[in-house]
SETILUM-636639 format. One record per residue: x, y, z of N, C-alpha, C, CB in turn; residue in three letters. Coordinates in steps of 0.05 Angstrom, whole numbers, padded with zeros to 5 digits, always signed. Glycine has a CB too. Example, Ala and Ser with C-alpha at 12.3 -4.5 7.8 and 13.67 -1.06 7.14 Angstrom:
REM residues 2
+00264-00114+00156+00246-00090+00156+00264-00066+00156+00226-00089+00181ALA/+00257-00045+00142+00273-00021+00143+00258+00001+00157+00282-00012+00114SER/
//
This chain:
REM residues 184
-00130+00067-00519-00107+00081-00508-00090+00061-00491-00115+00106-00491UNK/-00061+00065-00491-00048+00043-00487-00049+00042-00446-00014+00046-00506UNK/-00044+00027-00435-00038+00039-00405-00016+00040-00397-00048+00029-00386UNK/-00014+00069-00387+00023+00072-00376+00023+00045-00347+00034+00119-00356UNK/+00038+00042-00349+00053+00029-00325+00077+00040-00313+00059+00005-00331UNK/+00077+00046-00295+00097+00055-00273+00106+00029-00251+00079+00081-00254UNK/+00132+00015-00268+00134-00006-00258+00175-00009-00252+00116-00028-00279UNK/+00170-00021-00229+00199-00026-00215+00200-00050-00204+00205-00007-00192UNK/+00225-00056-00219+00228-00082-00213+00246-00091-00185+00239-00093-00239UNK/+00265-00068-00183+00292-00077-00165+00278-00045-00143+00338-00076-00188UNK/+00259-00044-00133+00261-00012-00126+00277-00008-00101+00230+00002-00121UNK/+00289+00017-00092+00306+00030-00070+00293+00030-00054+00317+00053-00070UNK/+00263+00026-00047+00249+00039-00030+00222+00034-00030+00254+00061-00032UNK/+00204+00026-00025+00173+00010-00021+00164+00010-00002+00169-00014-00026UNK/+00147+00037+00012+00140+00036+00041+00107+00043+00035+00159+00059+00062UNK/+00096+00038+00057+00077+00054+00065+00078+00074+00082+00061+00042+00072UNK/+00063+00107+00077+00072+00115+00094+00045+00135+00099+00100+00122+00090UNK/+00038+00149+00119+00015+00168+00113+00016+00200+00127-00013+00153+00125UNK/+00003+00214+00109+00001+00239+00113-00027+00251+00123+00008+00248+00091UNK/-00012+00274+00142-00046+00281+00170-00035+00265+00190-00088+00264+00160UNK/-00056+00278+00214-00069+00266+00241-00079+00242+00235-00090+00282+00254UNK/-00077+00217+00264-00099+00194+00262-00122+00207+00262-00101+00174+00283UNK/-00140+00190+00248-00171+00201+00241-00166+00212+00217-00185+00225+00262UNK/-00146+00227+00206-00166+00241+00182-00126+00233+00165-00186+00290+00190UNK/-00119+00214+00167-00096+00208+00157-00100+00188+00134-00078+00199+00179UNK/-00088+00209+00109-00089+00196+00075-00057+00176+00083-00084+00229+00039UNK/-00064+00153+00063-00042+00126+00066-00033+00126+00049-00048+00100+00069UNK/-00001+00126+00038-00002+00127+00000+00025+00098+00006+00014+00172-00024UNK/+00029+00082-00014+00035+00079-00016+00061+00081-00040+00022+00075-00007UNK/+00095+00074-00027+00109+00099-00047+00131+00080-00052+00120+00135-00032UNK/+00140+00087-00084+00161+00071-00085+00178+00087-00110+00151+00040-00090UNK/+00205+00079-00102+00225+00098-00110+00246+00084-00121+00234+00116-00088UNK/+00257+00089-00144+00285+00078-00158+00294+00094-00171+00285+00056-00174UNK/+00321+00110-00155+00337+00127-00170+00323+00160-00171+00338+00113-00200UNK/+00316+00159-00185+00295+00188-00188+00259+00188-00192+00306+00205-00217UNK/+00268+00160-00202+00235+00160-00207+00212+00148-00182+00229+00140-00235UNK/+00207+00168-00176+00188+00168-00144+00158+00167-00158+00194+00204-00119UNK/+00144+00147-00143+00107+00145-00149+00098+00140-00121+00094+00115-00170UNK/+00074+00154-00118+00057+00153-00095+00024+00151-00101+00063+00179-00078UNK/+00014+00129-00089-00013+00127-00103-00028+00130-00069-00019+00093-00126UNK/-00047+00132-00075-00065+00130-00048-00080+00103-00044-00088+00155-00048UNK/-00077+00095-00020-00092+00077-00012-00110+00075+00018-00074+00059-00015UNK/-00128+00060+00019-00144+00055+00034-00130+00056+00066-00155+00031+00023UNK/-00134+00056+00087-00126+00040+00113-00127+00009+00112-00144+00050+00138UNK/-00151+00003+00105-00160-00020+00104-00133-00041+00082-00193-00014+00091UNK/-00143-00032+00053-00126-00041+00035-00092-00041+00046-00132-00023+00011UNK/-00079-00020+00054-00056-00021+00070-00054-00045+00089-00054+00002+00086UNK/-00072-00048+00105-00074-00074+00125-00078-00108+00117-00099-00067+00141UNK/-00086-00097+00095-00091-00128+00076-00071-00132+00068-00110-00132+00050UNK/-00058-00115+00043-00032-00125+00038-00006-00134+00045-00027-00115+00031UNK/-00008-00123+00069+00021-00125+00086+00016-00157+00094+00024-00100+00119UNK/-00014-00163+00100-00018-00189+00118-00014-00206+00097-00047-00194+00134UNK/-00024-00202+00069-00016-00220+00054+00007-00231+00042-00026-00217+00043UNK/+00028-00208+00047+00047-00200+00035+00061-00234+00058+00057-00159+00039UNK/+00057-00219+00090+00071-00250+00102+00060-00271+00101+00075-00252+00128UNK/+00043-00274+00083+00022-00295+00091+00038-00315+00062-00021-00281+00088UNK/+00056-00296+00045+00058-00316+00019+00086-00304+00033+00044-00310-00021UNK/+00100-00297+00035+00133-00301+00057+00134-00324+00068+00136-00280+00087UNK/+00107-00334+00091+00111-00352+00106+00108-00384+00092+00094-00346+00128UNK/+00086-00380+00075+00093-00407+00063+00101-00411+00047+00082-00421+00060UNK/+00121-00388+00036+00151-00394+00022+00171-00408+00043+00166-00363+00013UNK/+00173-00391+00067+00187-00407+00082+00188-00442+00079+00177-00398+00106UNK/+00159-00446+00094+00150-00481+00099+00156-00501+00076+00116-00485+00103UNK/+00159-00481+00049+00159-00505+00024+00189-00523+00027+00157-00488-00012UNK/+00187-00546+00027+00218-00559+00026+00238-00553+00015+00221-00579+00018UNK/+00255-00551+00022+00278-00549+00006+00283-00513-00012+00274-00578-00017UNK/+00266-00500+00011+00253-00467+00001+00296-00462-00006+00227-00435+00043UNK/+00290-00449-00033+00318-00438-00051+00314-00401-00056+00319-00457-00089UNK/+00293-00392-00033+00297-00364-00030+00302-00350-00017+00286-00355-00032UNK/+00302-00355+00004+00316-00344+00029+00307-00332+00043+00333-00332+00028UNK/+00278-00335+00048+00262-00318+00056+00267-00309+00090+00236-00331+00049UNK/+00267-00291+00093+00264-00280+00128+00251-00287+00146+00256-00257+00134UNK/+00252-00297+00167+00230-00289+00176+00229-00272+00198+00217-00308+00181UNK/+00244-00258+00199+00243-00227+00211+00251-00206+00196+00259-00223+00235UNK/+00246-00184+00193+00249-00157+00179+00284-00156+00187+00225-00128+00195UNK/+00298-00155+00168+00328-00152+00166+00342-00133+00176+00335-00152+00146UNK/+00352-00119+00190+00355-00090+00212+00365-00075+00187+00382-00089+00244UNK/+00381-00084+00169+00395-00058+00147+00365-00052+00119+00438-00077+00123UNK/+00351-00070+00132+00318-00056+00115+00311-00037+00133+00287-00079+00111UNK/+00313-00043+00154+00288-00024+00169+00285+00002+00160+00292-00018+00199UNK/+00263+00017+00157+00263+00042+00141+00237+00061+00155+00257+00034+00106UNK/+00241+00076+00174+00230+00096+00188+00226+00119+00179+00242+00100+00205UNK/+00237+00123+00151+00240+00151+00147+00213+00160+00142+00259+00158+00124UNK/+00209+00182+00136+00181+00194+00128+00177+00197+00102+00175+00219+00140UNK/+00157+00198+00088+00152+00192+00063+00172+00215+00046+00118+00195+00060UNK/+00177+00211+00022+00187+00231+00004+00170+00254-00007+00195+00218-00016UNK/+00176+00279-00024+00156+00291-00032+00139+00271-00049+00164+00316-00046UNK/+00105+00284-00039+00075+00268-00041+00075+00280-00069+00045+00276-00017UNK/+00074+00265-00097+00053+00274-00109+00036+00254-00127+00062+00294-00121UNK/+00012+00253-00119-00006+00236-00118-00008+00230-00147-00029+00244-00103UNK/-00005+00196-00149-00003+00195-00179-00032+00184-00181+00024+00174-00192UNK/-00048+00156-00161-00079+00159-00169-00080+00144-00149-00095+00151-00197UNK/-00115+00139-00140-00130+00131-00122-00135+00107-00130-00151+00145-00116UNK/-00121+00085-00111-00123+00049-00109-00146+00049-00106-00109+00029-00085UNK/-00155+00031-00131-00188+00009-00130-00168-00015-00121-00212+00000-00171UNK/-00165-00033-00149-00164-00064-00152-00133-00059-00142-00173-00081-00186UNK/-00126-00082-00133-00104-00087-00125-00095-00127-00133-00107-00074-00092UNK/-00066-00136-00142-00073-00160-00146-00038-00158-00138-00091-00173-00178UNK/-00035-00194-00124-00015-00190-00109+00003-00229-00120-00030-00181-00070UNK/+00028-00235-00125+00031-00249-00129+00067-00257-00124+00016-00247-00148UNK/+00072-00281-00139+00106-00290-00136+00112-00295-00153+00117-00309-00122UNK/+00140-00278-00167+00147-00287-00184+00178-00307-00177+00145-00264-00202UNK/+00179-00327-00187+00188-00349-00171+00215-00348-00197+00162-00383-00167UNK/+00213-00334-00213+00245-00334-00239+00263-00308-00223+00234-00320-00285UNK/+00253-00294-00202+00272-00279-00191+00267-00269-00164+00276-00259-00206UNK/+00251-00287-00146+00251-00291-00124+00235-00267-00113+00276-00296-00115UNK/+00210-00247-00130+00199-00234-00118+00174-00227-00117+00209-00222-00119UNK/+00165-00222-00091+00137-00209-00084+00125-00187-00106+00140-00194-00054UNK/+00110-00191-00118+00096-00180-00143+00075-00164-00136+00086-00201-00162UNK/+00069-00133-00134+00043-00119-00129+00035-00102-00162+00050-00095-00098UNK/+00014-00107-00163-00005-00088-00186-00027-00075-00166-00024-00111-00213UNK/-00024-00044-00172-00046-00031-00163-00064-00016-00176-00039-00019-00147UNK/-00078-00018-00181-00101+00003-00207-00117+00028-00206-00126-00012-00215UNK/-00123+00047-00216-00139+00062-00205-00165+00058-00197-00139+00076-00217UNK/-00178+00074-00180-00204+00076-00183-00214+00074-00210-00212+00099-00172UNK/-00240+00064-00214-00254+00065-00241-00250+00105-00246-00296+00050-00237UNK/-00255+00109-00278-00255+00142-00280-00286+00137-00282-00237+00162-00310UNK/-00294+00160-00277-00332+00167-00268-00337+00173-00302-00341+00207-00239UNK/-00361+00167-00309-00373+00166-00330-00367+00190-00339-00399+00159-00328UNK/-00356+00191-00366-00350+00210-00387-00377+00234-00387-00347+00191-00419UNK/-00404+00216-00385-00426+00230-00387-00443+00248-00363-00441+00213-00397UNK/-00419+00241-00340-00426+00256-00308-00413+00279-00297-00420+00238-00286UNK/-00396+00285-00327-00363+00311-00321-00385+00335-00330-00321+00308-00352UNK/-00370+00356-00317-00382+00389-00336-00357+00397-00360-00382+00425-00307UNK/-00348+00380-00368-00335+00387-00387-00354+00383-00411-00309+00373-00388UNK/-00354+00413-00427-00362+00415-00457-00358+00397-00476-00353+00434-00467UNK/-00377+00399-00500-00375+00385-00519-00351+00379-00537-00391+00393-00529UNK/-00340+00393-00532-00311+00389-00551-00279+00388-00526-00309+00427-00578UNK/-00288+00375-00503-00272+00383-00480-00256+00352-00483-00291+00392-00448UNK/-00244+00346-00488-00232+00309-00485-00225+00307-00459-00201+00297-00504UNK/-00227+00289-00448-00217+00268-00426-00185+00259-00434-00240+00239-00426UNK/-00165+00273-00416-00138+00267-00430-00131+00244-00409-00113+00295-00431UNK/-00150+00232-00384-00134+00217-00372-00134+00181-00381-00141+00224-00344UNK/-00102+00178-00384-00099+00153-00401-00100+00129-00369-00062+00154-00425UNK/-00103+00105-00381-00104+00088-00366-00075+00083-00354-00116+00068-00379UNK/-00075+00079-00329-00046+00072-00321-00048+00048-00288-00026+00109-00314UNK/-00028+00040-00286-00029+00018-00264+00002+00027-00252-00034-00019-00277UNK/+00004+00005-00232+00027+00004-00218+00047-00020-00213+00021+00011-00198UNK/+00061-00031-00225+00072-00050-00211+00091-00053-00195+00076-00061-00220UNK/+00101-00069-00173+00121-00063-00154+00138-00100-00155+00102-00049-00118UNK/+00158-00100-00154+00170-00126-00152+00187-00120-00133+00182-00139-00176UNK/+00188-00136-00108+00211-00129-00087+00217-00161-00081+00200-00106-00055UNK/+00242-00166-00068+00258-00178-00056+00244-00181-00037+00281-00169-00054UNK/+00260-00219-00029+00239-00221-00001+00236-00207+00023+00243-00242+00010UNK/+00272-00201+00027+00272-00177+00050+00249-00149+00056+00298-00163+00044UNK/+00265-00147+00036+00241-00115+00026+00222-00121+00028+00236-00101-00003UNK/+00208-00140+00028+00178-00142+00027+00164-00157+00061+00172-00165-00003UNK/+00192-00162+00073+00194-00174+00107+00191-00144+00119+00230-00192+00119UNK/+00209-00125+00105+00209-00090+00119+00185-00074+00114+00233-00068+00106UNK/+00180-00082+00091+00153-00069+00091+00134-00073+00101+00143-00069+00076UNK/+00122-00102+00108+00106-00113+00122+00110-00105+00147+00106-00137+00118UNK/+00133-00104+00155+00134-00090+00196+00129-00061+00190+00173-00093+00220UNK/+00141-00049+00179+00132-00020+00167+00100-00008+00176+00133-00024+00130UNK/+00092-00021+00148+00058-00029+00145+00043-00026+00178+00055-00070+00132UNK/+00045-00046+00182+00030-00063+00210+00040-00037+00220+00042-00098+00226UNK/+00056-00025+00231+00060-00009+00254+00044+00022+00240+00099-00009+00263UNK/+00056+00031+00220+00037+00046+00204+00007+00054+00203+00038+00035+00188UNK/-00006+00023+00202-00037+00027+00212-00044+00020+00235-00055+00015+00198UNK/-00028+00012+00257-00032+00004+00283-00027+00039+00298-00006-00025+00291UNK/-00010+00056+00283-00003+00078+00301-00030+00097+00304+00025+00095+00287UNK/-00047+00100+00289-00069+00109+00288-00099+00113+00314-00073+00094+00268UNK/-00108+00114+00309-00131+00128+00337-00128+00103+00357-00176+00133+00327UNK/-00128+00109+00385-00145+00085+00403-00166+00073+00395-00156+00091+00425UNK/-00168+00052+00405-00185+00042+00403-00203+00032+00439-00175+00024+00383UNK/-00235+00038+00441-00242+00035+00459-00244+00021+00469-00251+00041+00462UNK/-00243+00007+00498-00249-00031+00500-00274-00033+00502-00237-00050+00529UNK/-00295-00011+00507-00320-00020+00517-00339-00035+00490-00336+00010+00532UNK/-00333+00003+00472-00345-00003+00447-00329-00019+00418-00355+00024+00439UNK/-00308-00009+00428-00290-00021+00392-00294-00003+00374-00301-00051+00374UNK/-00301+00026+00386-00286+00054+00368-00264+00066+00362-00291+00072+00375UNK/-00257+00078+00346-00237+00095+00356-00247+00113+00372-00224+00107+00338UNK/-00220+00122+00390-00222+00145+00398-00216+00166+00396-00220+00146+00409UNK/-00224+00194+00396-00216+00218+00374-00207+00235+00394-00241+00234+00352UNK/-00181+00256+00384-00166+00269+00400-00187+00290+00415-00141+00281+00383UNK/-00197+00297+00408-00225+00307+00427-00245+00299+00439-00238+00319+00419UNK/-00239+00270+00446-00261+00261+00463-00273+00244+00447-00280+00280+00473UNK/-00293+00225+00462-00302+00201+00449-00329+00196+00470-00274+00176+00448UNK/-00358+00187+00449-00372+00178+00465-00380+00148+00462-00392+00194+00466UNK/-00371+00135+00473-00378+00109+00479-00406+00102+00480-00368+00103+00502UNK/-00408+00083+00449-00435+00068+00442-00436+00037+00447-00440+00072+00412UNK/-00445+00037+00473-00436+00004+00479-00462-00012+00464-00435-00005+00519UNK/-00442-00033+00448-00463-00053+00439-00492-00064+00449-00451-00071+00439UNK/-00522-00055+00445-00544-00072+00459-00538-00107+00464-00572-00069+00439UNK/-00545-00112+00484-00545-00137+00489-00562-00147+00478-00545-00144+00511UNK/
//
């Protein structure tokens, strides 16, 4: 079966953004061109990687000599993008993720994949029941800007989330918190 791809090359819009309270807050990442809106879910964690990597290949775009992209190195004020996510509807749950540059049009390249699907032989679906779900991925190509806004986006995104304790290095939960200090 072939795999759809849900892919944008020039998109309007590429944020992270999440839905819920800290503590129990789903992360999707969403991207939008024109009408066609996708939202996949992702990790906290995975959210925090990407963004870092995202400046991590920004910045030594910057350093390369004679750099012919123009890269930022601050988030551009007519990117900044605060808004709150668009309507959620969850297209699939991020496993693999692979991140790159495409250097023939000056942009930050994301592929995101689903979770593996759970063994055909672990469903309660009947003998004559098919499995209609086809393979599909994500790709995202943004501009260096866009990908400078996203990254401040990002970072503040998973930074807005629970305290954190100084003693132990928990979070702390809107109802209280018991502090498990490390054994010496």
């Amino acid at each position: 079966m072939p795999t759809r791809i849900h892919e944008f090359a020039w998109p309007d819009r590429v944020v992270v953004g999440t839905i819920g309270l800290p503590g129990a807050r789903t992360f999707y990442l969403q991207v939008r061109a024109g009408a066609q809106l996708v939202s996949i879910v992702m990790e906290k964690q995975q959210s925090a990687v990407l963004a870092e990597k995202i400046d991590e290949i920004l910045d030594e775009l910057m350093s390369v000599e004679g750099n012919r992209f123009s890269v930022p190195s601050s988030t551009p004020v007519e990117l900044v993008d605060n808004d709150p996510l668009e309507a959620v509807q969850e297209q699939f749950r991020t496993g693999a993720m692979s991140l790159g540059w495409d250097p023939s049009t000056a942009q930050i390249v994301i592929e995101a994949y689903p979770l593996p699907a759970e063994d055909p032989d672990d469903t309660n679906e009947g003998p004559h029941e098919e499995r209609t779900d086809e393979p599909e991925m994500l790709r995202v190509l943004m501009p260096v800007g866009t990908a400078r806004a996203f990254t401040m986006r990002t970072f503040e995104i998973v930074s807005a989330g629970r305290p954190i304790c100084p003693l132990c290095g928990y979070p702390i939960d809107p109802d209280g918190h018991t502090c498990t200090l490390p054994e010496a």
